[in-house]
C-alpha positions as CSV (number, residue, x, y, z in Angstrom):
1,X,0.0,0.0,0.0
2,X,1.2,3.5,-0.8
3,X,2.1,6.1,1.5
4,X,-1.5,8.5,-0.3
5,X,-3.5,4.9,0.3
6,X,-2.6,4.9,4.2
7,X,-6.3,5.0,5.8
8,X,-4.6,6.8,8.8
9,X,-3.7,9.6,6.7
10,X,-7.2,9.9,5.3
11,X,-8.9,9.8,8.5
12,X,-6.5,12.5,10.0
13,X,-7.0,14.4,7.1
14,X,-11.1,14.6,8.0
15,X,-10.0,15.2,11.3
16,X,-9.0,18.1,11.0
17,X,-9.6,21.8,8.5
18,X,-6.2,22.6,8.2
19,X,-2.9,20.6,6.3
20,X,-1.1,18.8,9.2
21,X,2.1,18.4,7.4
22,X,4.5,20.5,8.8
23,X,7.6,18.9,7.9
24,X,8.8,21.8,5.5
25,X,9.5,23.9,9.0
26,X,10.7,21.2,11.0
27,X,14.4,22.5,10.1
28,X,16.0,19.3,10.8
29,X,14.5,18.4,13.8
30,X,14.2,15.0,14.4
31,X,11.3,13.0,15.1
32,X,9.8,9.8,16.8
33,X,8.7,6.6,14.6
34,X,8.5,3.4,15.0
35,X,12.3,2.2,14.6
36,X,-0.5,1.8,40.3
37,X,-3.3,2.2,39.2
38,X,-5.5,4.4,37.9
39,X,-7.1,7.2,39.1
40,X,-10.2,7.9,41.8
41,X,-12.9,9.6,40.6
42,X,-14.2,11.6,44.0
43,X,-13.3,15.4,44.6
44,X,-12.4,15.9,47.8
45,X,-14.6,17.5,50.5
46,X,-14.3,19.4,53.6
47,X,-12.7,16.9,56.5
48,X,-15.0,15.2,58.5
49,X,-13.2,16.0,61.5
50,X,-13.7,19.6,63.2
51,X,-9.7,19.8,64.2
52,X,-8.4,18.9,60.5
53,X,-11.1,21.1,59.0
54,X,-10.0,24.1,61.3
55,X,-6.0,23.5,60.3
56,X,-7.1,23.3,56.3
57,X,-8.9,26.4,56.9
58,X,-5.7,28.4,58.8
59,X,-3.9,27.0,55.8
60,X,-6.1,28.1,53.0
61,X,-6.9,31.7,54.9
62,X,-2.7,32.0,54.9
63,X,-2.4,31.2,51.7
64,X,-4.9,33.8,50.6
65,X,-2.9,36.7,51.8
66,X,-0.7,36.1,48.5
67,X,-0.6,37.1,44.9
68,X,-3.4,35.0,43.5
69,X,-3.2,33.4,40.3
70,X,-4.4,36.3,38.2
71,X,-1.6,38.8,40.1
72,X,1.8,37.8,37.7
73,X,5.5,39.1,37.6
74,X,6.8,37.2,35.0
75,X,9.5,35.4,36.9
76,X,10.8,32.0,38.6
77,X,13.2,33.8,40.5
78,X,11.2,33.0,43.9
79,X,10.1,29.5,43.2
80,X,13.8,28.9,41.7
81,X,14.9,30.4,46.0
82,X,12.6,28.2,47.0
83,X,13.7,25.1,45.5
84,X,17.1,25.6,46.8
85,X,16.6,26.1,50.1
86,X,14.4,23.2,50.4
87,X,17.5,21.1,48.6
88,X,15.9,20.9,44.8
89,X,12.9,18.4,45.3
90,X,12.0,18.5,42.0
91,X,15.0,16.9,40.5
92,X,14.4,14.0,42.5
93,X,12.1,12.5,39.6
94,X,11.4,12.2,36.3
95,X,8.8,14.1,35.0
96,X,6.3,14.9,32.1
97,X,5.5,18.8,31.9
98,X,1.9,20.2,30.2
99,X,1.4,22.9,28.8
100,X,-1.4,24.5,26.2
101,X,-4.6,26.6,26.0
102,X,-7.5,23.1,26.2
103,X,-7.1,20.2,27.6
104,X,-4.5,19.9,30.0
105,X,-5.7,19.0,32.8
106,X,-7.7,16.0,31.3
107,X,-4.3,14.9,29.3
108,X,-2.7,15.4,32.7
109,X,-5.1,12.8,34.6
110,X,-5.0,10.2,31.5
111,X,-1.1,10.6,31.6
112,X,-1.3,9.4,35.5
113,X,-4.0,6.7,34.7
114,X,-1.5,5.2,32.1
115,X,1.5,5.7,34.1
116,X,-0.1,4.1,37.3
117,X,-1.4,0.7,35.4
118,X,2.0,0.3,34.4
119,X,2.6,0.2,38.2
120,X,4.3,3.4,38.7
121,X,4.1,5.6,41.4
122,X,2.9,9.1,40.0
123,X,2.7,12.7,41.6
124,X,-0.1,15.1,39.6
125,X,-0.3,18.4,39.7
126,X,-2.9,20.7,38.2
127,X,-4.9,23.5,38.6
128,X,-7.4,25.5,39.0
129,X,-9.3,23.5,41.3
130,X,-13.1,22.4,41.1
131,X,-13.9,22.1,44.7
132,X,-11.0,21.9,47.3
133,X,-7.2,23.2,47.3
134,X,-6.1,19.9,47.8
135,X,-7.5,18.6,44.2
136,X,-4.1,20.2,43.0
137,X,-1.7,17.7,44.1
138,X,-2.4,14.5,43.7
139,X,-0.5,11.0,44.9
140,X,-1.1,7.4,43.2
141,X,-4.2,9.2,41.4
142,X,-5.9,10.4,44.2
143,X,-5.8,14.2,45.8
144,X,-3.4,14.1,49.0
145,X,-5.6,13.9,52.3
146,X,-6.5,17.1,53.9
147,X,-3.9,16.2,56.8
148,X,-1.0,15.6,54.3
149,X,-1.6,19.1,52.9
150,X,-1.4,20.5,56.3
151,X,1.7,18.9,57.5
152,X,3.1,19.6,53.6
153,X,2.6,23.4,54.0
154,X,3.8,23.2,57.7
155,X,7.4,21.7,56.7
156,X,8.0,24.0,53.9
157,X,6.5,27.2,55.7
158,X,9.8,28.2,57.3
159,X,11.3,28.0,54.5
160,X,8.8,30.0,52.4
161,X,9.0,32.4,54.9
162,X,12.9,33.1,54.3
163,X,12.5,33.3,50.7
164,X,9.7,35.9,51.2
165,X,11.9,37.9,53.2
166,X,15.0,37.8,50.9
167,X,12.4,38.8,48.4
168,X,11.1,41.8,46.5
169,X,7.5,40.1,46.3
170,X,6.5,37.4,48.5
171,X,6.0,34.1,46.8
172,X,2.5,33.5,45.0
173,X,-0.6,31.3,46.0
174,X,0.4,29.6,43.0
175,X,4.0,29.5,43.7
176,X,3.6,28.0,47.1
177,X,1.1,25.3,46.1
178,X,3.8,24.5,43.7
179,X,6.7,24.5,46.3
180,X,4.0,22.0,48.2
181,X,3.6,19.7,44.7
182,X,7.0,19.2,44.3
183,X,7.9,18.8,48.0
184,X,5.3,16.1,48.6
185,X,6.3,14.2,45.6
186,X,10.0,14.0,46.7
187,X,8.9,13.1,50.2
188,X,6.2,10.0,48.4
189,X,8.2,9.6,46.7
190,X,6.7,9.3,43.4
191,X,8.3,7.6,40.1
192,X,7.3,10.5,37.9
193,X,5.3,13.8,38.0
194,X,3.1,14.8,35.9
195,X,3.1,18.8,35.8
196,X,0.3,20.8,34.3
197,X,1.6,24.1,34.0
198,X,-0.7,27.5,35.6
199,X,0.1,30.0,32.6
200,X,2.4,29.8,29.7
201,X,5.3,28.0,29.9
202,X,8.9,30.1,30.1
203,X,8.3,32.2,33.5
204,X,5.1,30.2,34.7
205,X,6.3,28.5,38.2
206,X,6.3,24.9,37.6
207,X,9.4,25.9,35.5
208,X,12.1,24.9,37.3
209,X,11.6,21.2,36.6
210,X,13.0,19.4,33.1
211,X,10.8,17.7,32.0
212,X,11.9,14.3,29.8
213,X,8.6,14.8,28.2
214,X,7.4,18.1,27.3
215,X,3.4,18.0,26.2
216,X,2.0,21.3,24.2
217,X,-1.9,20.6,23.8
218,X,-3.9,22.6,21.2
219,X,-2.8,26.5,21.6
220,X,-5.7,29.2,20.8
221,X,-6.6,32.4,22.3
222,X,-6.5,33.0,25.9
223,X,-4.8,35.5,28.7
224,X,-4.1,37.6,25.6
225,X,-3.3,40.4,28.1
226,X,-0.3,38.3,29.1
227,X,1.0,35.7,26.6
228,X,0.4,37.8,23.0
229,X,-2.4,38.3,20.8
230,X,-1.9,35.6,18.1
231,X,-1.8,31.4,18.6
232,X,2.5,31.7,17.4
233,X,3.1,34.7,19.9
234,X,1.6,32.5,22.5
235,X,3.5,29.5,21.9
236,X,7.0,31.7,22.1
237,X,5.6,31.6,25.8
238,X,4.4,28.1,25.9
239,X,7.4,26.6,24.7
240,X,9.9,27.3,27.6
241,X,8.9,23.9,28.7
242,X,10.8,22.1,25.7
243,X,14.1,21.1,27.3
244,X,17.3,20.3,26.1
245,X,17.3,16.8,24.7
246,X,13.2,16.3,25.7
247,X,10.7,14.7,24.0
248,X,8.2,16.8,22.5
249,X,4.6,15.4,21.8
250,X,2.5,18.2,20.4
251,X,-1.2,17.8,19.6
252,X,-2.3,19.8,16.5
253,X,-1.9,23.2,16.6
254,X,-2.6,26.3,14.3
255,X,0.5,26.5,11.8
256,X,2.0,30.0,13.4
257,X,2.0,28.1,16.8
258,X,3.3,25.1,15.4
259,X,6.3,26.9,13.4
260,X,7.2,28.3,17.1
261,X,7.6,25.1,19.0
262,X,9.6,23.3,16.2
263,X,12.0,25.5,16.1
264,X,12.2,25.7,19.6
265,X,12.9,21.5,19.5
266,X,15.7,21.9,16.9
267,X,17.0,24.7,19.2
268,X,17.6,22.5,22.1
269,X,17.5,19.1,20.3
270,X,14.6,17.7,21.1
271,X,12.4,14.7,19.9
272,X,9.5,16.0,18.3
273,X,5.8,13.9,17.7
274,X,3.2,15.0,15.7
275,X,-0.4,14.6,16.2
276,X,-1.3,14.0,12.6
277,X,1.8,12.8,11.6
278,X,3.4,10.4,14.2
279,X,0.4,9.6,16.2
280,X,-3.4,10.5,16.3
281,X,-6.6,8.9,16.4
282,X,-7.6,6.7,13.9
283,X,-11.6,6.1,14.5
284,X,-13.7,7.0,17.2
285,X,-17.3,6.3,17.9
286,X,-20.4,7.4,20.4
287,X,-20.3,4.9,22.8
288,X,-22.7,4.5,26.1
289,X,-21.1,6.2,28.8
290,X,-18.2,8.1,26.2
291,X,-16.6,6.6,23.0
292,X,-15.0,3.7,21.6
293,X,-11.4,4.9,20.0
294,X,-8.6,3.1,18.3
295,X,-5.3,5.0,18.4
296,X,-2.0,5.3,16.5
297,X,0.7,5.8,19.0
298,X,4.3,5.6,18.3
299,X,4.2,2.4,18.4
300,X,1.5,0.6,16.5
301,X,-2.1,0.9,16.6
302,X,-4.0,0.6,19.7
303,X,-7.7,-0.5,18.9
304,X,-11.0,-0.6,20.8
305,X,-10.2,1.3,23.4
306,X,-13.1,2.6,25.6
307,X,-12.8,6.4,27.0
308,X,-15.4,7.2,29.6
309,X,-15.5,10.9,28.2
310,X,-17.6,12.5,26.0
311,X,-15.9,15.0,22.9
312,X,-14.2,14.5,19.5
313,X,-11.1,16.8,22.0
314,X,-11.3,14.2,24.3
315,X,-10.2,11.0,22.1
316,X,-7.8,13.7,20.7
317,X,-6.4,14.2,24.4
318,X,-6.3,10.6,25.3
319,X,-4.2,10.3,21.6
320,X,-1.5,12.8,23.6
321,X,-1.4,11.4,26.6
322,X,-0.9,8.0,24.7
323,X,1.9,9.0,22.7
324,X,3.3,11.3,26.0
325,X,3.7,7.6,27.9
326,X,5.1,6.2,25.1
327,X,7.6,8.9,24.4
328,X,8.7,8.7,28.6
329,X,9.1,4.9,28.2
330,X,10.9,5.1,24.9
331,X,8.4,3.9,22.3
332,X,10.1,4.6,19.1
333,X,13.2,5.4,19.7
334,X,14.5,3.1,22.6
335,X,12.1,0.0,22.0
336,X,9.7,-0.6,19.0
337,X,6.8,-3.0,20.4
338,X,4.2,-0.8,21.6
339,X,2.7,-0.5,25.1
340,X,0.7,-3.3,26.2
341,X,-2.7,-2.6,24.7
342,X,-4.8,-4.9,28.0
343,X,-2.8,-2.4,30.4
344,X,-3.6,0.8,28.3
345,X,-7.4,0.1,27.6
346,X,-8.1,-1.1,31.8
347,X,-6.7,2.7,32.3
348,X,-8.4,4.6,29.8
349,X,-11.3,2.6,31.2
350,X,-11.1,4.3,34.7
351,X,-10.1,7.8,33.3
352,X,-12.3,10.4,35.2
353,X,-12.6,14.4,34.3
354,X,-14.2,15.8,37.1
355,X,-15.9,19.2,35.7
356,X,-15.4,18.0,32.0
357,X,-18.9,17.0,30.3
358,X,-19.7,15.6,34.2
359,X,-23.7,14.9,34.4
360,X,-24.6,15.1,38.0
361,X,-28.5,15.2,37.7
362,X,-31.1,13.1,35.7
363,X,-34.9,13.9,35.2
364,X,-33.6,16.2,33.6
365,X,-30.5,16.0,33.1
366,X,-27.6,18.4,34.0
367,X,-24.3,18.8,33.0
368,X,-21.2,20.5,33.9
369,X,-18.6,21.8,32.1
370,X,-15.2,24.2,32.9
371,X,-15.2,25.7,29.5
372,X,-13.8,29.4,29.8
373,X,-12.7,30.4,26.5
374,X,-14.4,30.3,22.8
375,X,-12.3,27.5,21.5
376,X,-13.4,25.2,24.7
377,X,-16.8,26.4,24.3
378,X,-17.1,25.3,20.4
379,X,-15.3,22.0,21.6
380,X,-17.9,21.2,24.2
381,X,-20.9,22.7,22.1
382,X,-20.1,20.0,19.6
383,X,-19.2,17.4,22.2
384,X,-22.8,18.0,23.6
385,X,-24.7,17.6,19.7
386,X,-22.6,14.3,19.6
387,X,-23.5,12.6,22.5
388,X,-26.9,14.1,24.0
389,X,-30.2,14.5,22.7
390,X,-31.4,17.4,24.0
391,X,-34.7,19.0,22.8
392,X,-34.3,21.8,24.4
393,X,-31.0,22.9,26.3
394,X,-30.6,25.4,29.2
395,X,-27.5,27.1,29.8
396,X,-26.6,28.3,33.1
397,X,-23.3,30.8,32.8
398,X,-21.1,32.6,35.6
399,X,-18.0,33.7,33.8
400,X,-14.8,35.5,34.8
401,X,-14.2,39.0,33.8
402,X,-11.3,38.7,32.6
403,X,-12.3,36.4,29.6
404,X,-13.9,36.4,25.8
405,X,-17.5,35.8,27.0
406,X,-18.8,36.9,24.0
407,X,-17.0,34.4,22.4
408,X,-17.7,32.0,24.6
409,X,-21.5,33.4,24.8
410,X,-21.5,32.8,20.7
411,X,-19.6,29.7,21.1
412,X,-22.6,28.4,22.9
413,X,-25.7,30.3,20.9
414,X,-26.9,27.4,18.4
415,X,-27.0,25.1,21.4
416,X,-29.1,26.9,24.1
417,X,-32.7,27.5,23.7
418,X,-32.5,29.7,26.6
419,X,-29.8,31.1,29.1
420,X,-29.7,32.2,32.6
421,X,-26.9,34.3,33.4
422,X,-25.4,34.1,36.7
423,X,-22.1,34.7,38.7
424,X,-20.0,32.8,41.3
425,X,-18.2,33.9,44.6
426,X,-15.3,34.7,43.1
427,X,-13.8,38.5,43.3
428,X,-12.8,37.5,39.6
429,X,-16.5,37.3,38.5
430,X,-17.8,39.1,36.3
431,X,-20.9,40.7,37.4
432,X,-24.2,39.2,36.1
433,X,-25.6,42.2,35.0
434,X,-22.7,43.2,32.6
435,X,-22.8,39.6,31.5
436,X,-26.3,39.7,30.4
437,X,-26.0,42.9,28.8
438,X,-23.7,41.0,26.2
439,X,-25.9,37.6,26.2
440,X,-28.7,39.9,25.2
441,X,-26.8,41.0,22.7
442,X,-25.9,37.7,21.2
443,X,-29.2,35.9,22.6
444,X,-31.7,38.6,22.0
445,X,-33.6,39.9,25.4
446,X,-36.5,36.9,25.2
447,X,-33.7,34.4,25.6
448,X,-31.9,35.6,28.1
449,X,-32.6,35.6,32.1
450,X,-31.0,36.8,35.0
451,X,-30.2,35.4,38.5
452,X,-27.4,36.4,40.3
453,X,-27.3,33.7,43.0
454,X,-25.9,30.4,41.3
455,X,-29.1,28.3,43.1
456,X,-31.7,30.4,42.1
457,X,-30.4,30.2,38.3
458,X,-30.0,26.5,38.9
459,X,-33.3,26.1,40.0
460,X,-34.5,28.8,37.3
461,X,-33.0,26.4,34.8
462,X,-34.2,23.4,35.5
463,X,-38.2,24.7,35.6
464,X,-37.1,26.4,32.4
465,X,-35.5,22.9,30.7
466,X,-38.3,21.0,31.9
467,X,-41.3,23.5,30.0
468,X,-42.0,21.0,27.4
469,X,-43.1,18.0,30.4
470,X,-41.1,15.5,31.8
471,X,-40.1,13.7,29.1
472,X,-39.5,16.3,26.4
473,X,-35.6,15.4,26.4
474,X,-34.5,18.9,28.2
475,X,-31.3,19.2,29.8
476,X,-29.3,21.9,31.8
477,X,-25.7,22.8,31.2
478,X,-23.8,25.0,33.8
479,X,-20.5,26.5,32.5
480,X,-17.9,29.3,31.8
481,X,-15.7,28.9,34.7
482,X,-14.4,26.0,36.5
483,X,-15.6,28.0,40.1
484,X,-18.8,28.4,38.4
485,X,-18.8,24.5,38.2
486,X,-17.5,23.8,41.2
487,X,-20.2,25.8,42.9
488,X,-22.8,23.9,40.9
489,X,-21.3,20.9,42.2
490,X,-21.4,21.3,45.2
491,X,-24.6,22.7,45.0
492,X,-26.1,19.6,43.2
493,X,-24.6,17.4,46.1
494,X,-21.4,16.3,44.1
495,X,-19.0,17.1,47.2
């Protein structure tokens, strides 16, 4: 069979609008053919116990008085101090480093269910959270215990405190969560880490580890303010986590951004994989429950594989975090035979995605969903067509102010019937009158409702979806910020 006869080809060529061949920029870099268990699905809630509960608290009110995620001064200075006076934890492990606009966090938590069935110990780390601090750092796929988190912040306090005072800014919310990730998973100690970065890549905190594998999921438009205005300006950003001699697995991305991170690999020397080219998914299918997928990885073809997780993105992020456990066990380049497909189908299996296309209501149905930018929206607008059959939709959206909500808003028009506009507790909220004044605009006023308490516009939107009787087929989905979802969650007695 000819190269133009593969069926892979073909089916990555409907797979995507734009030519994936980027070989003509790769400017000699070179590229990868073939020469414990997985994770809980509860989010943590508050502890049980009053005396725990009260120390969490002291440590979450503490870590409050700092910079929070949004406040940046592009720098790893302070995380760098910190590392060395707690004796470089992070270089204690091998590890596997995220990065990208979509996606990461549920590439992040397929990487850790493949890592752990191949009996390894893992360390996650990821963020935002959708309920509880301690989400972020996780340990043999499940969030560290409440206590663990307390006695984690209380050895490294000291220390954060003399790098705060040797300081011109104090260290960051983020930058001490991520002190606490990297010290936990030395102290495990873990067999590799799997990294999810906070924002960008080059200066974002989780910066001062080397990642072996260095993942770049799809780039779009996001914290323009603060990374550039165009997908390759953004990737100049993104790809500080391509380290010398790393492998690179890089999902598709527009060709600007793409252009960008190859260079960067032939700077430094790195392995680079192609979705689209080296790996991708070869057929997918609605399945009950998610999809059926079969897989190219670097090593072969990995067929009916079952992925508990609804979305054309999602098989896409499952063919990443496939090729990203290949690449760290040397799939193509060190060894040829592929990973054992029994071990990588029992933990795809089990993959959970708390937040991501979660239903946690029937009769009717609701569903939740972080999406906070337009190119997440459009992917879960078409995720929901695939795999509900809605008659009439309902969305329920609290979004941050510093976002594209009308993007998001129009991302999401075709699908909702109706949408009540709402806001969550956070100071970064946008308020829910200046959010309906644009979801008027790209609703119309008869469309659009307001209630500024997330229960009343939960409640508001289930009487709405269920208008046309009990079994009309309406559904609710709550989204545009993953503390809008977390709310909901919690609300809907998820946590």
């Amino acid at each position: 069979m000819s190269d133009s006869d593969d069926p892979f080809d073909e089916i990555i060529s409907a797979e995507t609008d734009r030519d994936p061949d980027l070989a003509v920029i790769e400017a000699g870099s070179r590229t990868l053919r073939t020469q414990g268990g997985p994770p809980e699905a509860d989010v943590p809630t508050r502890p049980q116990d009053p005396e725990i509960d009260k120390a969490l608290r002291k440590v979450e009110a503490e870590l409050a008085t700092r910079w929070g995620e949004t406040k940046l001064e592009p720098s790893v200075s302070r995380i760098a101090a910190l590392m060395d006076v707690l004796g470089e934890p992070q270089r204690s492990y091998p590890s596997i480093h995220i990065t990208g606009t979509n996606g990461k966090t549920s590439t992040a938590r397929m990487i850790e269910a493949l890592l752990g069935a191949f009996e390894l110990r893992t360390g996650r780390y990821t963020s935002p959270h959708v309920q509880s601090v301690t989400e972020r750092i996780s340990l043999d796929g499940a969030p560290i215990s409440a206590e663990r988190f307390i006695e984690t912040y209380d050895d490294i306090k000291p220390y954060i405190e003399m790098v705060d005072a040797q300081q011109e800014y104090r260290l960051s919310f983020f930058e001490v969560l991520t002190g606490m990730a990297y010290a936990a998973f030395a102290d495990a100690p873990v067999d590799v880490a799997v990294v999810e970065v906070g924002m960008g890549g080059t200066w974002d905190a989780t910066n001062v580890i080397d990642g072996d594998v260095a993942v770049v999921t799809p780039i779009d438009l996001d914290h323009t303010d603060r990374l550039g205005e165009t997908p390759g300006e953004i990737a100049k950003e993104k790809a500080g986590v391509v380290k010398q001699d790393a492998t690179v697995i890089l999902a598709q991305q527009p060709v600007d951004a793409a252009q960008v991170l190859l260079k960067k690999a032939v700077e430094v020397d790195a392995t680079v994989a192609r979705e689209g080219l080296e790996f991708g998914v070869v057929a997918r299918q609605v399945a009950v429950g998610g999809q059926l997928v079969t897989l190219r990885g670097l090593g072969g073809e990995y067929e009916e594989v079952y992925l508990p997780l609804h979305g054309a993105y999602q098989a896409h992020n499952a063919a990443v975090a496939l090729a990203a456990v290949e690449g760290f066990f040397g799939v193509g380049s060190q060894r040829p035979e592929p990973l054992d497909i029994d071990t990588v189908r029992k933990a795809f299996a089990a993959v959970t995605s708390p937040g991501r296309l979660e239903i946690v209501r029937r009769s009717p149905t609701v569903v939740l969903d972080a999406a906070h930018n337009p190119a997440g929206a459009r992917a879960t607008a078409e995720a929901i067509g695939e795999a509900f059959d809605f008659s009439r939709l309902i969305g329920v959206v609290g979004a941050s102010g510093d976002k594209n909500v009308r993007g998001l808003l129009e991302a999401f028009e075709p699908i909702f019937a109706e949408i009540v506009i709402t806001q969550n507790s956070s100071h970064r909220a946008m308020g829910a009158d200046e959010l309906a004044a644009i979801a008027v605009e790209v609703f119309g006023e008869e469309r659009v409702q307001v209630e500024p308490r997330l229960p009343d516009a939960l409640e508001a939107a289930i009487t709405l979806s269920e208008e046309e009787g009990e079994f009309a087929g309406g559904g609710v989905l709550v989204t545009g910020s993953v503390i809008t979802v977390g709310e909901a969650r919690l609300l809907l007695g998820k946590g």
